[in-house]
N, C-alpha and C positions, 0 to 999 in steps of 0.2 A: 409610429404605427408598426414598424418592421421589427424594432425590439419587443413590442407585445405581443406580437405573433409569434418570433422566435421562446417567449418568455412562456406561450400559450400549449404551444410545442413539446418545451423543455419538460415540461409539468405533466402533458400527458404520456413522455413516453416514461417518466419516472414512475408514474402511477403504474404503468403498463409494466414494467420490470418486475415491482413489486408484487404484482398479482400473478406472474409467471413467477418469479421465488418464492411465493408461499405453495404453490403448486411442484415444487422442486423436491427430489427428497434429501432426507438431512444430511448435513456434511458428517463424511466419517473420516478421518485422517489414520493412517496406519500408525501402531504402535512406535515407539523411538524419539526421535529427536527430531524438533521441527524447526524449516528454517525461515525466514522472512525476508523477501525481501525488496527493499524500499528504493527506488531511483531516488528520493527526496526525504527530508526530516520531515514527517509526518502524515504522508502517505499507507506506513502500515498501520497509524493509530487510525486513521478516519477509512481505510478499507475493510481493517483486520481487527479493532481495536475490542471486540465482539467476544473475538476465537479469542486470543491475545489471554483475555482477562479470565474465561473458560478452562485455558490451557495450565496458565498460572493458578487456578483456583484447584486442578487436576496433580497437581503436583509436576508438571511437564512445561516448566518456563522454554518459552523458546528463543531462538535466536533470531535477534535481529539486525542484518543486513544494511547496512544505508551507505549506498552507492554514491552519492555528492552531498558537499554541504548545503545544497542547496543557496548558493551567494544569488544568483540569478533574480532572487525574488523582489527585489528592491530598483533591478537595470531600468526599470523606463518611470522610478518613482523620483529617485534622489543621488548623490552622490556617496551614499555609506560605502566605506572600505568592503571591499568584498570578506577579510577577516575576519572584520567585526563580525559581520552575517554569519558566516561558517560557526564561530565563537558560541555568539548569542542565540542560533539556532542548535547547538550541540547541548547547552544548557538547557533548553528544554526539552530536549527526546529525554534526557537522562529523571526531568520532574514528569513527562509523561508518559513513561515506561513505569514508573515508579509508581503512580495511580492504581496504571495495570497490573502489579506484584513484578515487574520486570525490573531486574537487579542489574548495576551499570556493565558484568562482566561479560553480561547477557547480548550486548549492544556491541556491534564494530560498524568501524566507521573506515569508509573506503573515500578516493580521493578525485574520483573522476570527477572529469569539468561539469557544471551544470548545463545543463541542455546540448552535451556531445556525450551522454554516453554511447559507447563502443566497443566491440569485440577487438576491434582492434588497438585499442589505447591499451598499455602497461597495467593498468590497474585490472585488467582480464584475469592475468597472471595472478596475482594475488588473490582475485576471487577465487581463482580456481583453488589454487591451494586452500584456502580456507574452507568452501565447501570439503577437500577433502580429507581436512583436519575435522572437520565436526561430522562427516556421515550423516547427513540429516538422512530420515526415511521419507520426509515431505520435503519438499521446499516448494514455495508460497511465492508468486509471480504477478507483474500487474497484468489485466488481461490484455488482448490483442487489440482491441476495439477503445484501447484508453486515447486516442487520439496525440498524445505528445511524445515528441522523440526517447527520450529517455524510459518513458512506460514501454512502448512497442518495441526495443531494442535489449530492454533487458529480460526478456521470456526468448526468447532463441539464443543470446549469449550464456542464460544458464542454463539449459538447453542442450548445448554444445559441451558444456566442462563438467556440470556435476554429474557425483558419481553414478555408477549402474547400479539400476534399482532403485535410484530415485524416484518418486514419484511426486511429479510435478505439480499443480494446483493453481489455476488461476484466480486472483482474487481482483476486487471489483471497486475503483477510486475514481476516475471519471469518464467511467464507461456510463455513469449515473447522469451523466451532463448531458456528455456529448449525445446525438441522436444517433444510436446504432441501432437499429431495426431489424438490422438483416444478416446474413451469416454466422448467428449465435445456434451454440449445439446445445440446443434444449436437454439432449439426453444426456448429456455431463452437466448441465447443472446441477449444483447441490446449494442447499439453503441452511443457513444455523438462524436460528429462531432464539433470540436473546431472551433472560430473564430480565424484569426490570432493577434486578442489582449491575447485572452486567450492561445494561444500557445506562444507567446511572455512572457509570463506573467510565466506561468507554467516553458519554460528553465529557465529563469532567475533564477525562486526557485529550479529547480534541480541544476542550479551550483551553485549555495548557501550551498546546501548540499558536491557535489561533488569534484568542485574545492579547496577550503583550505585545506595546507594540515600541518599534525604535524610535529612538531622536526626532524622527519625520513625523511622529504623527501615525504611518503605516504600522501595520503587524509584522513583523520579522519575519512573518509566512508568505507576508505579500495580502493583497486584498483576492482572498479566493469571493465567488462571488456569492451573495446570499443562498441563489435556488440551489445552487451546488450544497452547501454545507445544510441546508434544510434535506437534500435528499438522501444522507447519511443520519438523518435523526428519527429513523424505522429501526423498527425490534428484529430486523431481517437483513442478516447479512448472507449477497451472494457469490459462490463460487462456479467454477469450474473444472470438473475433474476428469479429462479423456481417459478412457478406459486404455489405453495406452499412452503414458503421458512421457515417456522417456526411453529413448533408445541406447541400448547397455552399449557400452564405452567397444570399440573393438582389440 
């Protein structure tokens, strides 16, 4: 009974998001270079994977970010090497970027633990240089309200290092699950309203991610759970854009 309640919940605040993002107005990204970025192999395609295919259709491929290999996804299914996972999930950002017009040069791959990213780990450093080897004019953030360590810690560590004049952008993976109701700034939200090429375009990269699955039986992604990946199959992806989204470096 408690899971169909919760199940009952999940459902209505998804509905309820989506009616508050069609009432959003559109996403507009500043001119230049946009960056992405993903705590997890496949977090930008089922947040972003929308703008992603928009951007690349724009002439404006952007970059994408992916902060762990994601090994974590398999810890309470089986004994797969954590390698392997990194490996066989790195193989498909590269056939799911690909879907999106996203070319493999387009892609970095950063090294932090799965489920400790940190400002403080080493791999900081290296982000930071890389944001500011590419100058992005956006860079693209999980929101705050994504409930797991690695979403919530990496919007203040980019934050902290990319360059001035960034402007930041929060985008939306399981904020769509989790029940956040409350402390959302409606007046930064912004909404991109897919074509149905660009929604055809984007499932196809989410079961890219999704569907294969390993040796066990599971998806290499892990078993994300149905309502979850049912509430990313809307022609409406949402953001977040504070009117001041980044404080210039001093």
């Amino acid at each position: 009974m408690k899971q169909t309640i919760a199940g009952m919940v999940r459902r209505a605040h998804i509905s309820w998001l989506r009616r508050r993002a069609r009432r959003s107005r559109p996403l507009e990204l500043p001119e230049g270079t946009v960056a992405i970025i993903a705590p997890h192999p496949d977090d930008e395609t089922i947040g972003c994977g929308g703008l992603i295919k928009r951007l690349t259709a724009a002439g404006r491929m952007p970059h994408i970010i992916i902060l762990t290999g994601g090994e974590a996804s398999h810890a309470a299914c089986c004994a797969t090497a954590a390698d392997a996972i990194i490996d066989a999930r790195s193989k498909l950002t590269d056939r799911s970027a690909a879907i999106l017009g996203v070319s493999p040069d387009h892609i970095h791959r950063l090294r932090f633990p799965d489920g400790r990213v940190s400002a403080a780990d080493s791999e900081a450093e290296r982000l930071r240089q890389l944001l500011q080897a590419l100058s992005p004019s956006a860079v693209l953030v999980p929101h705050s309200g994504e409930g797991w360590n690695d979403h919530v810690c990496a919007g203040p560590m980019v934050r902290a290092i990319a360059p001035a004049h960034t402007c930041v952008v929060e985008y939306c993976v399981w904020m769509w699950y989790y029940n956040v109701w409350r402390g959302l700034d409606w007046q930064a939200a912004r909404s991109l309203r897919l074509t149905p090429a660009e929604m055809a375009a984007k499932q196809a990269a989410v079961d890219a991610y999704t569907l294969p699955a390993a040796p066990c039986g599971t998806p290499w992604s892990g078993n994300l759970p149905q309502q979850f990946l049912a509430a990313h199959r809307s022609p409406v992806e949402l953001y977040f854009m504070p009117a001041i989204s980044h404080v210039p470096e001093q």
